[in-house]
Structures are given as C-alpha cells and as structure tokens.
SERO-4910 file (N, C-alpha, C, O; in steps of 0.05 Angstrom, whole numbers):
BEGIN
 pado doro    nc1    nc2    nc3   cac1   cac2   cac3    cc1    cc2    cc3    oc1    oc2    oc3
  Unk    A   2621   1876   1858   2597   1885   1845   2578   1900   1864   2566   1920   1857
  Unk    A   2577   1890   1887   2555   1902   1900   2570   1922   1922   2556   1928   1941
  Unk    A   2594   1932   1919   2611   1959   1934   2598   1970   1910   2582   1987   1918
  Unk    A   2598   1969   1885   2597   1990   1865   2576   2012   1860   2575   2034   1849
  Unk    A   2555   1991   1878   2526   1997   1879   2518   2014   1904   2496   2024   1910
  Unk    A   2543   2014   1918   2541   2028   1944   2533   2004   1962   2524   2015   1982
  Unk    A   2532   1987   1965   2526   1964   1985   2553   1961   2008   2574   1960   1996
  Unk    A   2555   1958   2039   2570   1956   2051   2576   1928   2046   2560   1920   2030
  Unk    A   2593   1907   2053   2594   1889   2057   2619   1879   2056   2630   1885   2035
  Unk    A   2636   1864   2074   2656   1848   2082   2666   1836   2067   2647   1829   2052
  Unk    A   2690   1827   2056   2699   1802   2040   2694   1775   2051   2689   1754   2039
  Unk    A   2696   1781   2079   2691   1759   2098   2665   1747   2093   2663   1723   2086
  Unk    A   2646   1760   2096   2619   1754   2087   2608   1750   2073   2586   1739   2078
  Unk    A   2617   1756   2045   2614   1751   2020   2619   1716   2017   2601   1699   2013
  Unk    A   2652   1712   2022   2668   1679   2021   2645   1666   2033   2633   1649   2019
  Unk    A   2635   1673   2065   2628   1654   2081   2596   1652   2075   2579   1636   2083
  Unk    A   2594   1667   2061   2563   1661   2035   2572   1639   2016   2557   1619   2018
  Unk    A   2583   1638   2005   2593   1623   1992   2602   1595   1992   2603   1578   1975
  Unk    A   2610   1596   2022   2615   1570   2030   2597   1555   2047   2596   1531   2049
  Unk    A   2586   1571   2059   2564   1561   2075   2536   1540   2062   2518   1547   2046
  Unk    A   2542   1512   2074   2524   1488   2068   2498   1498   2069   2490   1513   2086
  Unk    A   2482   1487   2046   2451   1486   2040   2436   1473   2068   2442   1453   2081
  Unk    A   2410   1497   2073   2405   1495   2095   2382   1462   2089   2376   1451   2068
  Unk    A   2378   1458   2105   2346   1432   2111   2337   1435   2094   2342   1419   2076
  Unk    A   2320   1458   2088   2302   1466   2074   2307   1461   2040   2294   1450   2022
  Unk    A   2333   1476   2040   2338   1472   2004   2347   1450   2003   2351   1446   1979
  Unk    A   2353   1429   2017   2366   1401   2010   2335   1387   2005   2332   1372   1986
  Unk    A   2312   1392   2024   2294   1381   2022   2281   1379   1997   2273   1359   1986
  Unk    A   2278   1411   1986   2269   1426   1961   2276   1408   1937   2258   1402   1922
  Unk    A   2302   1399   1932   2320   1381   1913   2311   1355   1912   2305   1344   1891
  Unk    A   2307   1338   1942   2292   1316   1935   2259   1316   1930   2247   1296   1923
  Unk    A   2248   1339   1935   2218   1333   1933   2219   1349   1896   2196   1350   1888
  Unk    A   2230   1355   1885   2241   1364   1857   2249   1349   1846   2255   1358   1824
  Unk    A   2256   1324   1847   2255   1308   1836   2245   1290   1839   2256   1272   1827
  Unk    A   2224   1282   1853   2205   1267   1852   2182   1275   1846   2167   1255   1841
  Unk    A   2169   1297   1843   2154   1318   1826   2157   1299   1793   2142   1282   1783
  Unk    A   2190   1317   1780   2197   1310   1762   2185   1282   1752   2173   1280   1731
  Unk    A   2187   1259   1770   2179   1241   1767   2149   1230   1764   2145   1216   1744
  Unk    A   2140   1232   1772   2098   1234   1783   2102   1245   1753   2098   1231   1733
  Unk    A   2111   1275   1751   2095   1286   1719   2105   1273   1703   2086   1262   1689
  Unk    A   2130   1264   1694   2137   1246   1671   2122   1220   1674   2123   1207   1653
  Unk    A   2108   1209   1692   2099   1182   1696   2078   1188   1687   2075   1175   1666
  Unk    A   2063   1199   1692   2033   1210   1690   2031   1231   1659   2016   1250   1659
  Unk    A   2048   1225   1636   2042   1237   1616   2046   1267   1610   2040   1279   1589
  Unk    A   2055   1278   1631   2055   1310   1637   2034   1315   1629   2030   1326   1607
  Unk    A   2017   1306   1647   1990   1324   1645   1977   1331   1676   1960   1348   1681
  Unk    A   1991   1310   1699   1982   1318   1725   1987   1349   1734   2007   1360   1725
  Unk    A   1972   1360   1747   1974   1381   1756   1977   1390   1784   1969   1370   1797
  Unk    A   1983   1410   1804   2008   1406   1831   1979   1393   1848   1988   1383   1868
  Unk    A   1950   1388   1849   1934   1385   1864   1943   1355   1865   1955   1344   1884
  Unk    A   1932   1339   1835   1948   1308   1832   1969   1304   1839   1972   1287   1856
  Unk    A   1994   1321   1827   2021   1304   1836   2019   1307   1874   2028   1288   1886
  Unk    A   2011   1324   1885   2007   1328   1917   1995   1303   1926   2003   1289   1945
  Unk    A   1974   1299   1910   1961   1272   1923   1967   1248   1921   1958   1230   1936
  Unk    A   1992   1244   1894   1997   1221   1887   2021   1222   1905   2021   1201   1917
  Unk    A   2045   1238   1913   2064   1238   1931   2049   1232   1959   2063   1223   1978
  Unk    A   2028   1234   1964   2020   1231   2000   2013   1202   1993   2011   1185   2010
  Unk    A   2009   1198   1975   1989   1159   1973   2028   1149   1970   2038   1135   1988
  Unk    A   2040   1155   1953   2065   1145   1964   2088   1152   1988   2112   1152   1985
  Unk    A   2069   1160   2016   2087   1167   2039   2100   1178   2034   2121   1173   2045
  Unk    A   2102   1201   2017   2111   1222   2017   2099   1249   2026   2088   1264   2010
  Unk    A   2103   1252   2053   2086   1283   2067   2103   1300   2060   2127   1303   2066
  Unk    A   2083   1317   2039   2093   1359   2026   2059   1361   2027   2040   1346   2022
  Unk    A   2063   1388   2035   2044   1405   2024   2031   1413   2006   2047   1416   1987
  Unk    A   2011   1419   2001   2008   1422   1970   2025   1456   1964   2041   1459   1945
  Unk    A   2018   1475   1978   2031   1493   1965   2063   1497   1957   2071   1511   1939
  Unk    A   2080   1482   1977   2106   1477   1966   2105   1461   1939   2117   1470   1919
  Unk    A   2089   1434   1937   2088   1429   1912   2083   1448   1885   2094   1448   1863
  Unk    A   2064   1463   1894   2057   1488   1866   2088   1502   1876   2100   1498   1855
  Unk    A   2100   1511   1887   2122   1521   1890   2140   1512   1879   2154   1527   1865
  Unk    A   2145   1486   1880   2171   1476   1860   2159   1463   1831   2171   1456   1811
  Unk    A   2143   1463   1834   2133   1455   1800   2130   1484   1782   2130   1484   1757
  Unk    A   2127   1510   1802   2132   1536   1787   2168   1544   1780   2179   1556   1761
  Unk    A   2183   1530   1811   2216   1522   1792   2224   1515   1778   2246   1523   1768
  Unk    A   2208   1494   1768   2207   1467   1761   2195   1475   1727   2192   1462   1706
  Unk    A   2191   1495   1733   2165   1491   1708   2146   1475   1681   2144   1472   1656
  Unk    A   2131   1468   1714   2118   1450   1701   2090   1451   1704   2083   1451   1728
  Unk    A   2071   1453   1687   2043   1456   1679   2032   1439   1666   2035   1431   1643
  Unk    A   2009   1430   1695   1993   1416   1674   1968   1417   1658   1958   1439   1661
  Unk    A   1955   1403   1645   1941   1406   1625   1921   1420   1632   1915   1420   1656
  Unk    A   1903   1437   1610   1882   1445   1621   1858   1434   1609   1860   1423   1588
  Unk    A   1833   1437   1622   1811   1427   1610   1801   1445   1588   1803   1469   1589
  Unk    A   1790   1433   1572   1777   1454   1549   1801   1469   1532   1825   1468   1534
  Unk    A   1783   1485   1513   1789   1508   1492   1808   1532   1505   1797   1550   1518
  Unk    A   1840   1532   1500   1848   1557   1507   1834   1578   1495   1823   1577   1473
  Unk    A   1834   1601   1515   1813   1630   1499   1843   1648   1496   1860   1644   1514
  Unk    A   1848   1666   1477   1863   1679   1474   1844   1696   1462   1826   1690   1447
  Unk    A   1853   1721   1472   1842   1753   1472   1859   1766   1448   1849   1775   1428
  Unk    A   1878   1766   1451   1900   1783   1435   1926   1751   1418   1942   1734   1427
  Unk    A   1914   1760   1390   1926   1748   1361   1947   1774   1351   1938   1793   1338
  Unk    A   1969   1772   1358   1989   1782   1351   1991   1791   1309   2007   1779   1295
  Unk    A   1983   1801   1304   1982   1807   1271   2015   1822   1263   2016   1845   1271
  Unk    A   2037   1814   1251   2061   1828   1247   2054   1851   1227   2060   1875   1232
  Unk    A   2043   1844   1209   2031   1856   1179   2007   1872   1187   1997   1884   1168
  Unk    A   1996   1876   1210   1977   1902   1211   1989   1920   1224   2008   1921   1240
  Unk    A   1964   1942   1209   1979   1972   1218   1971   1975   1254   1949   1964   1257
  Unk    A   1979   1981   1272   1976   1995   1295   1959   2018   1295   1956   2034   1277
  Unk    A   1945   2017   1322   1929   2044   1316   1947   2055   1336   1963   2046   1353
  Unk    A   1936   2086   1323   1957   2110   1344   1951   2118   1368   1928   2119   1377
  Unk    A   1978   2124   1381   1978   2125   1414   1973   2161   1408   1987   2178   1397
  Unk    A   1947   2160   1420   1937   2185   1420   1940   2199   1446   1931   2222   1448
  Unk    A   1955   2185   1470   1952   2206   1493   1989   2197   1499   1998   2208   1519
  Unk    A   2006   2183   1487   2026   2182   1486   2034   2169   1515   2047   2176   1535
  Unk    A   2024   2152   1509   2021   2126   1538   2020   2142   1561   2025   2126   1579
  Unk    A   2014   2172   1572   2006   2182   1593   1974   2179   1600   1957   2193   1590
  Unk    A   1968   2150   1623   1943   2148   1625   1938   2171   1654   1929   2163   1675
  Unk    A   1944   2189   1651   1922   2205   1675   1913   2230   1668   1929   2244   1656
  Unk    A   1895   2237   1673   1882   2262   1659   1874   2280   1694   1875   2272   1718
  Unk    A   1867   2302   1684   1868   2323   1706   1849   2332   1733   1851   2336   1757
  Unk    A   1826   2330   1708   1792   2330   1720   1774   2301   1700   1781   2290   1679
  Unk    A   1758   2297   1710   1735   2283   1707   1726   2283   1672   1719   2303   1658
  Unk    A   1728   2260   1664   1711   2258   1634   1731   2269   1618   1720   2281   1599
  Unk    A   1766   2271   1617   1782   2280   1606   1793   2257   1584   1787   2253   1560
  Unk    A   1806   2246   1598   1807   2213   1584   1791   2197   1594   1785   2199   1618
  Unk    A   1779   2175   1575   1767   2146   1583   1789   2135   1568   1804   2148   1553
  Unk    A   1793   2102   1573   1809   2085   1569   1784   2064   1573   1766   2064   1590
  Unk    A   1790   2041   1547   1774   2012   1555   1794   1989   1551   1817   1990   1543
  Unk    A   1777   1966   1561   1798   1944   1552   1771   1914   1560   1747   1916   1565
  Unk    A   1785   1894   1558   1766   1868   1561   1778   1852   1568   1803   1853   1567
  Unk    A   1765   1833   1577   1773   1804   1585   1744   1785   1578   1722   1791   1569
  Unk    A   1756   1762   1588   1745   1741   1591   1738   1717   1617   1756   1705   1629
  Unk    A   1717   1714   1622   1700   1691   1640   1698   1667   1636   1691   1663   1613
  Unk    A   1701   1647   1648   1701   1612   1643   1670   1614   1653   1668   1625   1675
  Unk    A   1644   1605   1642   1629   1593   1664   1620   1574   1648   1629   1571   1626
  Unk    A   1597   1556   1661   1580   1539   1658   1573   1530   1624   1577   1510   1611
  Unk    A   1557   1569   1617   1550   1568   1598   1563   1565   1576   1554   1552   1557
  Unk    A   1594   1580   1577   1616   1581   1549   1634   1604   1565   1628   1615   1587
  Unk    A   1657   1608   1551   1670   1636   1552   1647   1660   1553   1629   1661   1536
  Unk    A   1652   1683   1579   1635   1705   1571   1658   1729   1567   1680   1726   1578
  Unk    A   1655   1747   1554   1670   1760   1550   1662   1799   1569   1644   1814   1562
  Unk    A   1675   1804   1584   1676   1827   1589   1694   1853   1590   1718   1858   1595
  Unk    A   1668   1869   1582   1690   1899   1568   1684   1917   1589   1664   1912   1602
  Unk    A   1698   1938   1596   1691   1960   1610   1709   1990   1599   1726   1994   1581
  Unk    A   1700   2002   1614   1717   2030   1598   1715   2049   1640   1699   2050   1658
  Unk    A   1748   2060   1632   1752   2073   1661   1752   2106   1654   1750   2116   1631
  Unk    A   1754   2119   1678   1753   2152   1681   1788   2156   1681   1793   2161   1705
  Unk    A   1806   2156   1671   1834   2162   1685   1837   2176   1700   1860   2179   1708
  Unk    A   1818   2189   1711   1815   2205   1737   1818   2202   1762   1835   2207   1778
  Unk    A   1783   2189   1761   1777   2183   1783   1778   2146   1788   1772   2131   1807
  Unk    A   1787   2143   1758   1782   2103   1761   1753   2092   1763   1746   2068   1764
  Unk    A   1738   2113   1761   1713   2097   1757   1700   2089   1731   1704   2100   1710
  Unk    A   1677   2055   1737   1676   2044   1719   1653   2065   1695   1631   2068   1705
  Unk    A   1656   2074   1676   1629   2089   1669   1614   2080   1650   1592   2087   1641
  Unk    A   1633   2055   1644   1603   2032   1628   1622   2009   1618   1646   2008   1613
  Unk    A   1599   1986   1615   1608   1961   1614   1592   1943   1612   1572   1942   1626
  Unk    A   1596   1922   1591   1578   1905   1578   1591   1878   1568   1615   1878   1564
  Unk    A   1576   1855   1564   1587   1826   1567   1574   1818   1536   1553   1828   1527
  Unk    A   1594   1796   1521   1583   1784   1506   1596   1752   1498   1618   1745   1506
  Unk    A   1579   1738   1482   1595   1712   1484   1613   1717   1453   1619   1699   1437
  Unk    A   1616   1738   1452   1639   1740   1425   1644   1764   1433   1633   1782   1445
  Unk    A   1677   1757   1418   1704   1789   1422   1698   1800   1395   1711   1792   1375
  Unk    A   1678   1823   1391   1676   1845   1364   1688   1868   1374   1698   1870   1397
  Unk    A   1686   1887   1353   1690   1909   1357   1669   1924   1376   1678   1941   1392
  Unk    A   1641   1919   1376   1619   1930   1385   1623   1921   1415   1611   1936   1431
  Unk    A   1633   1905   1422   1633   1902   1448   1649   1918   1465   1644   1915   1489
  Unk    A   1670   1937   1459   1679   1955   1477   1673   1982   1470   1675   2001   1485
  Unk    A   1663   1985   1438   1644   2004   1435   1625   2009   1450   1624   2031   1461
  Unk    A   1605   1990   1454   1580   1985   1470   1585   2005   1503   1571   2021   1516
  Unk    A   1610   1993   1506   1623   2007   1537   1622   2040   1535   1612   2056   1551
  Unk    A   1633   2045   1514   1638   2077   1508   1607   2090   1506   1602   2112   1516
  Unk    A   1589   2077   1494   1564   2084   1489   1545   2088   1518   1526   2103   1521
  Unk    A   1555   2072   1535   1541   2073   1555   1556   2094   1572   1543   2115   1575
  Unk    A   1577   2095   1582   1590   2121   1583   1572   2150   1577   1561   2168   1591
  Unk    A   1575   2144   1548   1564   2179   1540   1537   2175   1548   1527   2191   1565
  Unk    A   1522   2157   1538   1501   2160   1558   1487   2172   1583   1468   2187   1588
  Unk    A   1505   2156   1597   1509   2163   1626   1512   2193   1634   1496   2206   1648
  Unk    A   1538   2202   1622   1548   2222   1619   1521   2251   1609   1518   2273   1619
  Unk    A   1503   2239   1582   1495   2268   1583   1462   2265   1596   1443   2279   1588
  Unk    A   1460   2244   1616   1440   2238   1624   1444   2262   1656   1430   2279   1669
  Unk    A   1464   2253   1655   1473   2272   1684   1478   2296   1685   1476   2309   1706
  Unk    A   1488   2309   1649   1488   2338   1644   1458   2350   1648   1453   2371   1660
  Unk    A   1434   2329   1632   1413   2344   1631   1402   2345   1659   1381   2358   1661
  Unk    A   1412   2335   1678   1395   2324   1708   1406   2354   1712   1392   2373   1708
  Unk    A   1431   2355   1720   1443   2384   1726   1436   2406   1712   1431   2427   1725
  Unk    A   1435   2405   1681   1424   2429   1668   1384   2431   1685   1378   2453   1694
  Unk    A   1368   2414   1687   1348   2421   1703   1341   2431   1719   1322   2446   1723
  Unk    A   1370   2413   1742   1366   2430   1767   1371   2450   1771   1362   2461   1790
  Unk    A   1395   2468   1747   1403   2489   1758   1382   2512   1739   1385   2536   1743
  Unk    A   1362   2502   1717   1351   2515   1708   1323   2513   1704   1309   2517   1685
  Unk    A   1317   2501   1736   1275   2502   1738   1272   2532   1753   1285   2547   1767
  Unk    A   1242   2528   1736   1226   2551   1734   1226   2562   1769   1228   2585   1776
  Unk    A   1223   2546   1781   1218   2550   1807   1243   2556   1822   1244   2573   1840
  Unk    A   1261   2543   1815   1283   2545   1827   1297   2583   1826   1310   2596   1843
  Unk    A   1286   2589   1795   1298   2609   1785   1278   2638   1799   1289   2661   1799
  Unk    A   1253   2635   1809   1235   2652   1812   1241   2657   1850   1233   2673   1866
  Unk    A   1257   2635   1850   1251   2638   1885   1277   2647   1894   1282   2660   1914
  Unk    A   1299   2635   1870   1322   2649   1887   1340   2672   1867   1340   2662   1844
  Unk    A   1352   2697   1867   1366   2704   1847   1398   2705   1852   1416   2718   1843
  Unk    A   1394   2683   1869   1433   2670   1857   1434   2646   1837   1455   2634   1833
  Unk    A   1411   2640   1825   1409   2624   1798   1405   2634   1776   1381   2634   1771
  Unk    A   1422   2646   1755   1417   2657   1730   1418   2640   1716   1435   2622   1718
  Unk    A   1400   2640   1698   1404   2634   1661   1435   2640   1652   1446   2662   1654
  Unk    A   1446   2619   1644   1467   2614   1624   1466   2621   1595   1460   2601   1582
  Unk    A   1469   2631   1587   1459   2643   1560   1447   2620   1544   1454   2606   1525
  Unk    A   1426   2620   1562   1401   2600   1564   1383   2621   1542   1383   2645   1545
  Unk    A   1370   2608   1522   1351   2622   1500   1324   2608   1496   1323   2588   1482
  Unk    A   1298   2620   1508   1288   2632   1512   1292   2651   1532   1292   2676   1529
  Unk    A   1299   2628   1566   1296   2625   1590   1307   2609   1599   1318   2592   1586
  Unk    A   1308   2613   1627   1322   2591   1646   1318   2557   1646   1334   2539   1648
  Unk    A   1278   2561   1643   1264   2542   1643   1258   2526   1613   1243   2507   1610
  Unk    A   1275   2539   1590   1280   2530   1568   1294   2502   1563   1313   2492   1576
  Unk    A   1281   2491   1543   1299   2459   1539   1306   2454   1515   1306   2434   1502
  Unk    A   1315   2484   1508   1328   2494   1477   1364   2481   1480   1375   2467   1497
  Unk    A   1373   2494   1458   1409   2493   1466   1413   2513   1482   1397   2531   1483
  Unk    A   1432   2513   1496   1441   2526   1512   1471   2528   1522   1478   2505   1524
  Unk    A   1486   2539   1527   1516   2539   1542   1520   2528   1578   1509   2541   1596
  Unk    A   1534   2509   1583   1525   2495   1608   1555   2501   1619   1572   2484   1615
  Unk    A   1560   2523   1631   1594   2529   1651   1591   2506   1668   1568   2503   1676
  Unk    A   1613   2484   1678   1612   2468   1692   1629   2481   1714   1647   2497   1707
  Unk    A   1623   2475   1742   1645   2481   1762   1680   2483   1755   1694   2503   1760
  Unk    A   1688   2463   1744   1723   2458   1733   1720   2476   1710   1740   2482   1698
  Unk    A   1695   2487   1699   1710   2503   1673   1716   2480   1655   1733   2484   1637
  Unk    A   1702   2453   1658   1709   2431   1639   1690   2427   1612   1696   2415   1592
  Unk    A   1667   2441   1618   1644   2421   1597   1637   2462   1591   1618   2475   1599
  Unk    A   1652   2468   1581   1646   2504   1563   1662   2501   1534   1685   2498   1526
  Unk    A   1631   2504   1522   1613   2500   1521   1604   2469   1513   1619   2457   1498
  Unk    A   1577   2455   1523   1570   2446   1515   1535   2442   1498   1520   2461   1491
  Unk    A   1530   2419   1494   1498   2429   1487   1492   2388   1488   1498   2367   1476
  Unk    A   1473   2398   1513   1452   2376   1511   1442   2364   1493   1441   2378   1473
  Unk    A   1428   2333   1488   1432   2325   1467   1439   2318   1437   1430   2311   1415
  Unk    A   1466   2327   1453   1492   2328   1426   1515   2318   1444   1519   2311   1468
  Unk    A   1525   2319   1424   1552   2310   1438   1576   2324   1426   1594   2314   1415
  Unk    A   1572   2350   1431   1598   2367   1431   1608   2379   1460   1595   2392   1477
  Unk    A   1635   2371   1460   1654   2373   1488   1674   2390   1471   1685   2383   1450
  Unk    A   1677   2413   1483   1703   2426   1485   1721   2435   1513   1711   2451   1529
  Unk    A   1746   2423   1516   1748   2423   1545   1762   2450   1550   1767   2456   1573
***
C-alpha cells in the first residue's frame, strides 16, 4: 500500500514494525486506561479528567493530569457538564436553505466587497451572552459587532448595521476632506467631482474612490455600485 503511494520502504521494515513489542509507554497507556475506565464507571460517569486525576493520585496512583485528558479523549469519555447546554444551530430537515450567493468563495478583491457574519456564544456570571460580528473578506477586519442575551435575527443584523454605518461615516469624512472650501481655494490639484453646486457642497454628488470601488456613490444613501 504505501510503495503505491510512492513511499520507499523495506519489507524488512515493514515485518519488523510489526513485530516489534509495545514500548513502556503504550503498555503503561493500557493500564492507566483501564483504571480511568474504572474511577468513571464508579463515580456514575459523571467525573471529569480533573476528578478522575485526583481520585487516581489519592489511590497511589501517580499520572498526570494531561495524560489523563489524553486517554479519556481515547477513551472517550466525558464528563458531565454544569448547567444548560446552549446550542446555536437546530438542524431543521423541512426548511428551505438560504442561497449561497458568493458560491462558497469567501475572498473578495478590494475592501467592502464581501462582508460575511456569524455568532457565538459566552458562559458568564450573568447567563449565556451571545456574540455576533460581521468580517471584511478582505482585509479580515471586524466592521461591526454587537452582544445580546438572545439568538434573533436582529442580532447579526445589528452587526451589518453598524458596518454600514461605519462605512458611510468614513465616506462622508473623506467626501469633506477632499471637498472643503479651503482646501479647494488653496490648492488646484483638488477638483470638484461632479460635485453640484460646488466642491464645498453637501448636496449628492459622485465620490471616484482610489480602487475605482465606490463609482458611483451618494452619501447618505446607500447605493454601491462596484
């Protein structure tokens, strides 16, 4: 099997794999695996690798604790947890799917091309918190994000909203700077964009972005043509 794959290897070496006795280590592995086995069946299967670690050292038995989480992950065995499982995602067979609109290609070219969101969830004090955020496929940055103690729809909406926010808060900063009065009178490598009145206008206007990404758009709106 593994000549087929292009692998070198000996017949010799192969057998003498094969025959070659389990080292210390995995012989050790086998008895502390079954005495694991034991502690959790004794204890209700509900101890977990911190307890069964502690209850094997009170019976002179020295392991570690992380070998213990090691063979109880062989072993598989888990124990109980405290509280309310939170589950994010309820599997529905009978609902429709929404459509894969970018055809599972998450990376986009320039800036503000695709956003992508998603959520999770927080254990604290108070209850489950729930957090949403939404990314740039770009550049990976976060461009908005917001917490709530319930999974709605509005909560990763909320993300998108802050986003565009963001987003045409920063168009108008740039539409300013590149179209004050002062700016325009002192230097004439700043033209008006088929800016209507004037430069210093806070009418609609056409805003060319460096990438040739945001033509045209119009401030306080939200029309993007890329």
């Amino acid at each position: 099997m593994l000549t087929e794959f292009g692998v070198q290897i000996a017949p010799s070496t192969y057998y003498a794999a094969l025959s070659r006795p389990k080292s210390a280590r995995d012989v050790r592995d086998e008895e502390l695996m079954t005495e694991i086995q034991r502690v959790y069946e004794e204890n209700y299967s509900v101890y977990g690798a911190r307890k069964i670690w502690r209850q094997l050292n009170r019976e002179a038995i020295q392991v570690g604790r992380g070998r213990v989480e090691r063979l109880m992950q062989r072993l598989r065995l888990v124990g109980a947890v405290r509280g309310k499982m939170v589950r994010t995602t309820v599997s529905d067979t009978d609902g429709v799917r929404a459509a894969d609109l970018v055809k599972r290609q998450f990376t986009a070219g320039a800036p503000n091309r695709l956003w992508v969101a998603d959520f999770t969830h927080v254990t604290t004090w108070a209850g489950t918190v729930y957090v949403a955020f939404s990314l740039d496929a770009f550049s990976r940055t976060i461009v908005g994000w917001t917490t709530s103690m319930s999974k709605e729809t509005g909560l990763v909406l909320d993300t998108i909203e802050m986003g565009l926010h963001a987003w045409r808060l920063s168009l108008e900063w740039k539409w300013r700077q590149t179209h004050s009065p002062f700016r325009c009178r002192k230097s004439d490598r700043i033209q008006p964009v088929e800016a209507t009145p004037g430069c210093w206008s806070n009418s609609r206007c056409s805003l060319r972005a460096s990438a040739g990404v945001l033509q045209p758009s119009v401030l306080r709106g939200l029309v993007l043509r890329a």
